[in-house]
PyMOL Python script that loads the backbone (N, CA, C, O; Angstrom):
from pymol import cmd

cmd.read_pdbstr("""\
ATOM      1  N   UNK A   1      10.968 -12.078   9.657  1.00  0.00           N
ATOM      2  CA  UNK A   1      10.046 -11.499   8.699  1.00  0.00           C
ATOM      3  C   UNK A   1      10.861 -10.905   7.549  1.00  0.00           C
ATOM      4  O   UNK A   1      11.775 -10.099   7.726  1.00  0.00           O
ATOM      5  N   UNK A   2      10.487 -11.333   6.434  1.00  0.00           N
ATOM      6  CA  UNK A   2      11.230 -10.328   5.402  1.00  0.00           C
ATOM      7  C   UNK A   2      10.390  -9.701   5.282  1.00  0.00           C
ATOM      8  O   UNK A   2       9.327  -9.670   5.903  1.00  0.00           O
ATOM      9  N   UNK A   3      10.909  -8.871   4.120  1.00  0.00           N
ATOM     10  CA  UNK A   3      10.654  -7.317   3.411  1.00  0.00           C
ATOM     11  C   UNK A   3       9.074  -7.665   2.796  1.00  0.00           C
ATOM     12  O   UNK A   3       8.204  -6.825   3.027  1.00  0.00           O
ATOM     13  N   UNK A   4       8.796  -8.601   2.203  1.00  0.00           N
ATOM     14  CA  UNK A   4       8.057  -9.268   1.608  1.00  0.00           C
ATOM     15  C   UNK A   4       6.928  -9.099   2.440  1.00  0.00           C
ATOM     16  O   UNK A   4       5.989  -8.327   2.249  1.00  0.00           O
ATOM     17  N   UNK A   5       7.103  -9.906   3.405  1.00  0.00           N
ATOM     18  CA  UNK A   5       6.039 -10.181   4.500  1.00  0.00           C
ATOM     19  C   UNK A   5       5.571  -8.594   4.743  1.00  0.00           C
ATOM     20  O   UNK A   5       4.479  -8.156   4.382  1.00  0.00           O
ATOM     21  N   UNK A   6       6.544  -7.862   5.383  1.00  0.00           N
ATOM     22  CA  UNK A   6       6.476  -6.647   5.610  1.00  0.00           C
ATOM     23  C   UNK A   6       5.427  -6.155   4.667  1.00  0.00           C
ATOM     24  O   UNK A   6       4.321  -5.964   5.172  1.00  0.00           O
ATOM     25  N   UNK A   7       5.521  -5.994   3.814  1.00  0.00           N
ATOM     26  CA  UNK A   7       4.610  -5.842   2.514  1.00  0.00           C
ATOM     27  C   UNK A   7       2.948  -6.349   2.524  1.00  0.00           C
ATOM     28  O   UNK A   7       1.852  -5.814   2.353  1.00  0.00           O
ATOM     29  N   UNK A   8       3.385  -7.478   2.779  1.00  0.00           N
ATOM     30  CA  UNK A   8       1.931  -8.339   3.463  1.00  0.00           C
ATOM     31  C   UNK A   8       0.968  -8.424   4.030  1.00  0.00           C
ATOM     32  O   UNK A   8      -0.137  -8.950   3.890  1.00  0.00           O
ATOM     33  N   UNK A   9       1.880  -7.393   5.249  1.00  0.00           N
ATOM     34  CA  UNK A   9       1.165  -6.971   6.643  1.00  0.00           C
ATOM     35  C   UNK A   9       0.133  -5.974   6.863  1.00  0.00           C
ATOM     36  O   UNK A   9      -0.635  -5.691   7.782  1.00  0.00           O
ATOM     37  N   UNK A  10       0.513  -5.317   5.098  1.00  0.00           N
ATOM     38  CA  UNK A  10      -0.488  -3.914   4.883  1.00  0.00           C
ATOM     39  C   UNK A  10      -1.295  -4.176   3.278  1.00  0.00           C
ATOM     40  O   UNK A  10      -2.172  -3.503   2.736  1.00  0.00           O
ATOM     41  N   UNK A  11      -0.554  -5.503   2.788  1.00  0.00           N
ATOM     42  CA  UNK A  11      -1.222  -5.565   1.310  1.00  0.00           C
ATOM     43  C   UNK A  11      -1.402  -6.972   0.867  1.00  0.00           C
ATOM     44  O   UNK A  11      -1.052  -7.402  -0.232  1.00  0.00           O
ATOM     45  N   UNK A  12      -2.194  -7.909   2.166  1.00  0.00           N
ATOM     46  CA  UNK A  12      -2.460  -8.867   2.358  1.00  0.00           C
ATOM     47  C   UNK A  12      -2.697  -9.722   0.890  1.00  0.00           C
ATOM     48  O   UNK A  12      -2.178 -10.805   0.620  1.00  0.00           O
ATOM     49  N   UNK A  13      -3.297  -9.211   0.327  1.00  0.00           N
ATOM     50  CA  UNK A  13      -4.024  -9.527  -1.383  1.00  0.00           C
ATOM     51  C   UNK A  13      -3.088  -9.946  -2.805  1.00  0.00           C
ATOM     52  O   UNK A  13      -3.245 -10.593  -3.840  1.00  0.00           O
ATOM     53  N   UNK A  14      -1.843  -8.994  -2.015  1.00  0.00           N
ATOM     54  CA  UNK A  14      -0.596  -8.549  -3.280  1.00  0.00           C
ATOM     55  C   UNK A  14       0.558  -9.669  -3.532  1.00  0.00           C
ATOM     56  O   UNK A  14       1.364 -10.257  -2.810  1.00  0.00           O
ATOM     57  N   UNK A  15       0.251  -9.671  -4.852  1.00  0.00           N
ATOM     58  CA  UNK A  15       1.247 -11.195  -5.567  1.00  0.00           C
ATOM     59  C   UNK A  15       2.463 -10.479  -5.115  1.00  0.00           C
ATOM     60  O   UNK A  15       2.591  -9.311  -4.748  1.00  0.00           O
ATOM     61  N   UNK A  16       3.578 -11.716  -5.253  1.00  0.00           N
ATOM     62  CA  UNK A  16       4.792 -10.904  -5.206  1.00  0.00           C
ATOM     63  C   UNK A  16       5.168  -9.727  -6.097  1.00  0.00           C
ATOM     64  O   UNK A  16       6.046  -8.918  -5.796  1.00  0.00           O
ATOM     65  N   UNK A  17       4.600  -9.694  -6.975  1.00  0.00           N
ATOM     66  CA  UNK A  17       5.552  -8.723  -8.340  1.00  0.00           C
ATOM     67  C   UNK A  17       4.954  -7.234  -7.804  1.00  0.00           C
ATOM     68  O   UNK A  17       5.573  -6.181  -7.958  1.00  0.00           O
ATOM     69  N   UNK A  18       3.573  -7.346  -7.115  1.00  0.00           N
ATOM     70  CA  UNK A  18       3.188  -6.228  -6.562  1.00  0.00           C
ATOM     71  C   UNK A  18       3.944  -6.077  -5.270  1.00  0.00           C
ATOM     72  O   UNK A  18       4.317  -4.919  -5.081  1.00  0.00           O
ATOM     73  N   UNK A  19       4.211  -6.779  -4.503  1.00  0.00           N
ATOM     74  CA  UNK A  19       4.613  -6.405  -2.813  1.00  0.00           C
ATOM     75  C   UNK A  19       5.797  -5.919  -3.614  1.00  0.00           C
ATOM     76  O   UNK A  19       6.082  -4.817  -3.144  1.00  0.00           O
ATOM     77  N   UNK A  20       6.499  -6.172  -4.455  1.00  0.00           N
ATOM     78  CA  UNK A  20       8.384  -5.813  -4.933  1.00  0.00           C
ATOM     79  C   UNK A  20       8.031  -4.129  -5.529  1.00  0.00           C
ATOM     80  O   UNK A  20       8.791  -3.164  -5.449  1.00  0.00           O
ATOM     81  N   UNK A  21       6.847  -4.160  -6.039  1.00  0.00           N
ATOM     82  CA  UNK A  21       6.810  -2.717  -6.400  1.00  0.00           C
ATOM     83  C   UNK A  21       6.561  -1.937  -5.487  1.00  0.00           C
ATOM     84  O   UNK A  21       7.291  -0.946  -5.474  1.00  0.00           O
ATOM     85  N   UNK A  22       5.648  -2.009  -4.548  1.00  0.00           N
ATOM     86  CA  UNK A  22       5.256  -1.675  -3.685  1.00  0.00           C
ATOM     87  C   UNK A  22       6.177  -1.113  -2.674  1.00  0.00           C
ATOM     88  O   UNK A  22       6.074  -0.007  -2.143  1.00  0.00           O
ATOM     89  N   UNK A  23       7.300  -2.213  -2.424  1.00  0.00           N
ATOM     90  CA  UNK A  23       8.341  -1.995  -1.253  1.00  0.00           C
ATOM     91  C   UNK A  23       9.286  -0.717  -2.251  1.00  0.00           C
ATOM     92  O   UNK A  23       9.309   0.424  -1.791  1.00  0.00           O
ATOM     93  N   UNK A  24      10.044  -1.013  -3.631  1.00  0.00           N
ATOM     94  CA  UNK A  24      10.697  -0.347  -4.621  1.00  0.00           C
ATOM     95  C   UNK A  24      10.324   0.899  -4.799  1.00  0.00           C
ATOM     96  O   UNK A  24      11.215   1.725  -4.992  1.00  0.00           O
ATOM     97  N   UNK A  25       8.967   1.322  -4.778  1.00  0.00           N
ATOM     98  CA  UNK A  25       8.512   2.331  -6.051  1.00  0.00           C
ATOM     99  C   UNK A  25       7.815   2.823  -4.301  1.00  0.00           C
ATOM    100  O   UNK A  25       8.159   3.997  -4.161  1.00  0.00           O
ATOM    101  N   UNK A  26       7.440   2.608  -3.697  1.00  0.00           N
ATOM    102  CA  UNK A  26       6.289   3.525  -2.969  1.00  0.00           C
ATOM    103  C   UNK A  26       6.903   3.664  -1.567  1.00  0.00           C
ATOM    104  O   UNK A  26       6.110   4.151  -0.761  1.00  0.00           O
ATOM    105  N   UNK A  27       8.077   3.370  -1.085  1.00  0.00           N
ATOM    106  CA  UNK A  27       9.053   3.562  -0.029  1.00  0.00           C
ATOM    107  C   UNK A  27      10.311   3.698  -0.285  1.00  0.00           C
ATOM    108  O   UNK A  27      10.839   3.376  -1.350  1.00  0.00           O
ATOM    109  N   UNK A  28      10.938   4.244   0.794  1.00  0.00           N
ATOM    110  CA  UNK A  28      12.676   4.708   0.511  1.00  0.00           C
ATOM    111  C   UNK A  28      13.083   3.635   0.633  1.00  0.00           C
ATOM    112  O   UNK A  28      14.132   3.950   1.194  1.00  0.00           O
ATOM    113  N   UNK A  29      13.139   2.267   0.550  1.00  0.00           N
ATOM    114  CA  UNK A  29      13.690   1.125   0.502  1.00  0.00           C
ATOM    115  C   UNK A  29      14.764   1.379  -0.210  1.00  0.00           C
ATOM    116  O   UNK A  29      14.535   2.348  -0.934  1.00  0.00           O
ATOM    117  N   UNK A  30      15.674   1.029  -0.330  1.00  0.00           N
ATOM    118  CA  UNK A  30      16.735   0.229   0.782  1.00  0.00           C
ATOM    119  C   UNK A  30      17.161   1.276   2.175  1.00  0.00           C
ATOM    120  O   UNK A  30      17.455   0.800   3.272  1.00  0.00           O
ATOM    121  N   UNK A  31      17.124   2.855   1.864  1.00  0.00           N
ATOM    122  CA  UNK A  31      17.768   3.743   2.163  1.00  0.00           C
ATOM    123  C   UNK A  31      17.756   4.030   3.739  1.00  0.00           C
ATOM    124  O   UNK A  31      18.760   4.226   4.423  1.00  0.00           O
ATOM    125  N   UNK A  32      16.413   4.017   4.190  1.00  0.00           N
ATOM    126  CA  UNK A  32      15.923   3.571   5.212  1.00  0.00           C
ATOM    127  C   UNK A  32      15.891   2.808   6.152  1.00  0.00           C
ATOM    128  O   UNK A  32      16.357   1.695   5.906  1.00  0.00           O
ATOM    129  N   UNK A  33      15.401   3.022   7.466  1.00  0.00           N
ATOM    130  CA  UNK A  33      15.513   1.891   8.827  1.00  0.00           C
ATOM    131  C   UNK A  33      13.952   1.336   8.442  1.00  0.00           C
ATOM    132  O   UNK A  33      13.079   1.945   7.824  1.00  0.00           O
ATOM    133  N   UNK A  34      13.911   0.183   8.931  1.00  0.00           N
ATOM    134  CA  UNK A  34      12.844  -0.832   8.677  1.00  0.00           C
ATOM    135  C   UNK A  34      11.459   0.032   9.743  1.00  0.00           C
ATOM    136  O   UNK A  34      10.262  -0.184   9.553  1.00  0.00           O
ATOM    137  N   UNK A  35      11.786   0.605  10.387  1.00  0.00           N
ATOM    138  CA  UNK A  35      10.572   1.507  11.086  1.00  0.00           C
ATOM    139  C   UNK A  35      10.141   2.345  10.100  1.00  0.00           C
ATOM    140  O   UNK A  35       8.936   2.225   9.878  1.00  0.00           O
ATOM    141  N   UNK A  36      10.893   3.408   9.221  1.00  0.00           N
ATOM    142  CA  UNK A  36      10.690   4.191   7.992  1.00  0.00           C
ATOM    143  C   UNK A  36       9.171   3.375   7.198  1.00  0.00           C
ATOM    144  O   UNK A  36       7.947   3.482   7.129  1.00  0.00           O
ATOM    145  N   UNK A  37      10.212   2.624   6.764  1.00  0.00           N
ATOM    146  CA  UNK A  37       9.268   1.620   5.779  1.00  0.00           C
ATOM    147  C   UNK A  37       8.109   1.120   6.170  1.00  0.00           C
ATOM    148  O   UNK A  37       7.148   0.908   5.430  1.00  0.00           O
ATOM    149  N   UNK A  38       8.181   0.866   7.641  1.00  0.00           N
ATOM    150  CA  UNK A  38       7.035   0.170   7.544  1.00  0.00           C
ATOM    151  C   UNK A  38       5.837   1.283   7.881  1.00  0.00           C
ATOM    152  O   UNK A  38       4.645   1.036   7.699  1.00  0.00           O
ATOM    153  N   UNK A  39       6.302   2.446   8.360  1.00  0.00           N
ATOM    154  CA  UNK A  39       5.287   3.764   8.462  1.00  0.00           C
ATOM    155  C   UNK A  39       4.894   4.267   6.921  1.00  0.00           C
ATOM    156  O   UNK A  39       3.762   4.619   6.590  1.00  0.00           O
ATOM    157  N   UNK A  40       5.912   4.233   6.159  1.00  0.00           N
ATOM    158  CA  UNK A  40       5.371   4.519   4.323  1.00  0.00           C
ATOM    159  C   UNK A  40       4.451   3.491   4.088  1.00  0.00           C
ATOM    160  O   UNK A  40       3.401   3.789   3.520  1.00  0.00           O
ATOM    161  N   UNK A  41       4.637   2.448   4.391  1.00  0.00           N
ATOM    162  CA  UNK A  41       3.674   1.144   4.075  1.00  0.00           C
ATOM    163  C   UNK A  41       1.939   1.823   4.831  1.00  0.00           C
ATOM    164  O   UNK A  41       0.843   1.943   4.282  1.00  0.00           O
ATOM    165  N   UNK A  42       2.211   2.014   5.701  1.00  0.00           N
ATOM    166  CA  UNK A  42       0.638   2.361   6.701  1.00  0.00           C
ATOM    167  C   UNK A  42       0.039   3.287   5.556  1.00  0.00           C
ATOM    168  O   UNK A  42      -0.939   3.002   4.864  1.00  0.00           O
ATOM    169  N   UNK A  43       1.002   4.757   5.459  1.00  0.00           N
ATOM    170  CA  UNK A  43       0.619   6.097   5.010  1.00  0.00           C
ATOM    171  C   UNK A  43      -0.086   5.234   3.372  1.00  0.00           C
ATOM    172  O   UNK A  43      -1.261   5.230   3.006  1.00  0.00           O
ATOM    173  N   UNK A  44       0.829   4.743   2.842  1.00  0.00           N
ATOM    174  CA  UNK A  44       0.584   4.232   1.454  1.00  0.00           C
ATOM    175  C   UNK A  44      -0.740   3.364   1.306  1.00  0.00           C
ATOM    176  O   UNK A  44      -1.281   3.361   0.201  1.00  0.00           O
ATOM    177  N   UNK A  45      -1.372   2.532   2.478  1.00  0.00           N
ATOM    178  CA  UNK A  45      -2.160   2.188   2.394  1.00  0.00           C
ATOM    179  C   UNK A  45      -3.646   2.575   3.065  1.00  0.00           C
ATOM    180  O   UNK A  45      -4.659   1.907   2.854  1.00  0.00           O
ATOM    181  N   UNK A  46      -3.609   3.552   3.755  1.00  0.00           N
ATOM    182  CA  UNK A  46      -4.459   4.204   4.181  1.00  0.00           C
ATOM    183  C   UNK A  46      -5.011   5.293   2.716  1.00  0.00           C
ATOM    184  O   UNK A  46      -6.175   5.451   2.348  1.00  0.00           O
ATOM    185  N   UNK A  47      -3.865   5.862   2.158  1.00  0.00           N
ATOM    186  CA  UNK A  47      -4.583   6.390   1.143  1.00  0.00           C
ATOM    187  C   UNK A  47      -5.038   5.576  -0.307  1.00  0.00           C
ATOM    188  O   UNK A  47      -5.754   6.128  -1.143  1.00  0.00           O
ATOM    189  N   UNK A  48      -4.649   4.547  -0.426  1.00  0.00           N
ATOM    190  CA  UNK A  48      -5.163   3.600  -1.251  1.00  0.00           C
ATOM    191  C   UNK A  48      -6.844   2.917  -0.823  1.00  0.00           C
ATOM    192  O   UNK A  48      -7.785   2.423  -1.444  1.00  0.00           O
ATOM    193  N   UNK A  49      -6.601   3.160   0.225  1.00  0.00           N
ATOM    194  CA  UNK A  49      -8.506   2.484   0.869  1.00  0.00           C
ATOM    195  C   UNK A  49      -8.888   3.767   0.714  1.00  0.00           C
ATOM    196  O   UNK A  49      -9.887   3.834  -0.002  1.00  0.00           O
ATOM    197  N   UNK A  50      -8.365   5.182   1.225  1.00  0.00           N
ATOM    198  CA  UNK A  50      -8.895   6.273   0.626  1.00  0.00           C
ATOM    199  C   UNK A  50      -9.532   6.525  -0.747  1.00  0.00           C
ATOM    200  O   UNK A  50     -10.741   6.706  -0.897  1.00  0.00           O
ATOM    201  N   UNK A  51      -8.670   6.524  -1.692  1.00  0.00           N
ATOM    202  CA  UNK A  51      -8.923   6.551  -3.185  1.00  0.00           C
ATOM    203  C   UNK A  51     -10.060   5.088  -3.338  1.00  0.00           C
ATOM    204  O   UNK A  51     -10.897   5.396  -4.186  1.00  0.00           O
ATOM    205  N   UNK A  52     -10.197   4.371  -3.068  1.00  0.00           N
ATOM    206  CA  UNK A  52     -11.268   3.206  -3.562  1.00  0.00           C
ATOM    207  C   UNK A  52     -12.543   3.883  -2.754  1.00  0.00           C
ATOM    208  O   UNK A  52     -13.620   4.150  -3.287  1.00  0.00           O
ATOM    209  N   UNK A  53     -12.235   4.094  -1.452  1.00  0.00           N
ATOM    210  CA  UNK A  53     -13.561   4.679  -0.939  1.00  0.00           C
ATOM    211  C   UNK A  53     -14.303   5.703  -1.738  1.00  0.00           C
ATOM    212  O   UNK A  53     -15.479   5.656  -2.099  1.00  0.00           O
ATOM    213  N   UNK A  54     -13.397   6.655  -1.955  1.00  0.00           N
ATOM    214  CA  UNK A  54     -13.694   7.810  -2.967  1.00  0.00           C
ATOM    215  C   UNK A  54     -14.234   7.599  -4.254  1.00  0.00           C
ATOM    216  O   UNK A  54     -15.107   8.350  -4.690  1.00  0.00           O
ATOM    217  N   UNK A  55     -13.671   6.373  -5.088  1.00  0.00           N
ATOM    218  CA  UNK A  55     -14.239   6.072  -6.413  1.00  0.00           C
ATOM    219  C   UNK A  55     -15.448   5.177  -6.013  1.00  0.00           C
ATOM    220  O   UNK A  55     -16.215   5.178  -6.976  1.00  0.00           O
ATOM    221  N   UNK A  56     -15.959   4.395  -4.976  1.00  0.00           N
ATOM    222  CA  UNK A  56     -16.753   3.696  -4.774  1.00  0.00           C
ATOM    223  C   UNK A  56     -17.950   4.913  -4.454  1.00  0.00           C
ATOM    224  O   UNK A  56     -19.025   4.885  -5.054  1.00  0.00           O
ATOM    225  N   UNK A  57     -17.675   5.820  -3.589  1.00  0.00           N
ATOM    226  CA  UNK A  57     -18.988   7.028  -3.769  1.00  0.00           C
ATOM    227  C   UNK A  57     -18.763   7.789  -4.621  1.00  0.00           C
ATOM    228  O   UNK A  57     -19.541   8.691  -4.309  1.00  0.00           O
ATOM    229  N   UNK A  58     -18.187   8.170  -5.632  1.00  0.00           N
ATOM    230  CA  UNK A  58     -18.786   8.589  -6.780  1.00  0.00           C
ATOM    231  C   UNK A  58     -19.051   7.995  -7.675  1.00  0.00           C
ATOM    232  O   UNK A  58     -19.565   8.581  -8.627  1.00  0.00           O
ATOM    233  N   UNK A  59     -18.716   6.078  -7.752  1.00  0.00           N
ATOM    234  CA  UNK A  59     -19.670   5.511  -8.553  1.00  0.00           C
ATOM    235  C   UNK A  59     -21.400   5.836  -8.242  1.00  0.00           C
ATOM    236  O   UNK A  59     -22.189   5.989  -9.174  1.00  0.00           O
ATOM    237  N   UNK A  60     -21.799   5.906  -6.838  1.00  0.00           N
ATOM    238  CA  UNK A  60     -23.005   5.184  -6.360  1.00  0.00           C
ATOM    239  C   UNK A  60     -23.370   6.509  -6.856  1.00  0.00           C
ATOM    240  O   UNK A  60     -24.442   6.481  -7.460  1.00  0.00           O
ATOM    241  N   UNK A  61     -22.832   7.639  -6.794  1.00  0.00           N
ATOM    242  CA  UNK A  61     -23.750   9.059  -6.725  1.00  0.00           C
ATOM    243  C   UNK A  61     -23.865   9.274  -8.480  1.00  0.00           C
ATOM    244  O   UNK A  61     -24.805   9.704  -9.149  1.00  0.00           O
ATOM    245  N   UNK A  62     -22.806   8.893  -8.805  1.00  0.00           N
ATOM    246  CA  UNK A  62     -22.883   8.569 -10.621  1.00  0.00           C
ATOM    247  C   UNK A  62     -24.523   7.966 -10.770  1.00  0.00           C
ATOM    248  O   UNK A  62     -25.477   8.552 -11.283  1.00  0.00           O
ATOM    249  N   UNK A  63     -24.492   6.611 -10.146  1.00  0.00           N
ATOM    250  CA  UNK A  63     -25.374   5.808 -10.992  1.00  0.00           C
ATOM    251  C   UNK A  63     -27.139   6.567 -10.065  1.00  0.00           C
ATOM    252  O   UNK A  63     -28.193   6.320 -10.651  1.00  0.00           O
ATOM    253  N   UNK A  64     -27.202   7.404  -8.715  1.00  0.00           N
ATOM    254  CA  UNK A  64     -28.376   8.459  -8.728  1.00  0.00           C
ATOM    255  C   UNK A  64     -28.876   9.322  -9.923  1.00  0.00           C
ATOM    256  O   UNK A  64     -29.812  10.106  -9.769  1.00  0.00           O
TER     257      UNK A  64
END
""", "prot")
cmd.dss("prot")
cmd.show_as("cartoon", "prot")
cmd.util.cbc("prot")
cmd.orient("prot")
């Protein structure tokens, strides 16, 4: 599995240029053991379905 895949596993959707930011910008990559990373990956995407959930009910309560 690369790093990539790794990426994949939590951001199924994401072109490469996103999984490279993703791994770069939103985990201690390189610095890190591959367990690290792939727990920043979970945390990182749990609050990303967070934040959409969140803007998705205050669209609906917007448009009440």
């Amino acid at each position: 599995m690369t790093w990539i895949d790794l990426v994949r596993k939590y951001f199924p959707d994401a072109n490469d240029k996103q999984c490279d930011f993703i791994l770069w910008e939103k985990t201690a990559f390189p610095l890190v053991p591959v367990e690290t990373v792939e727990k920043q990956l979970q945390e990182y995407q749990m609050m990303m379905f967070a934040d959409r959930r969140s803007n998705r009910i205050n669209k609906e309560a917007a448009a009440e």
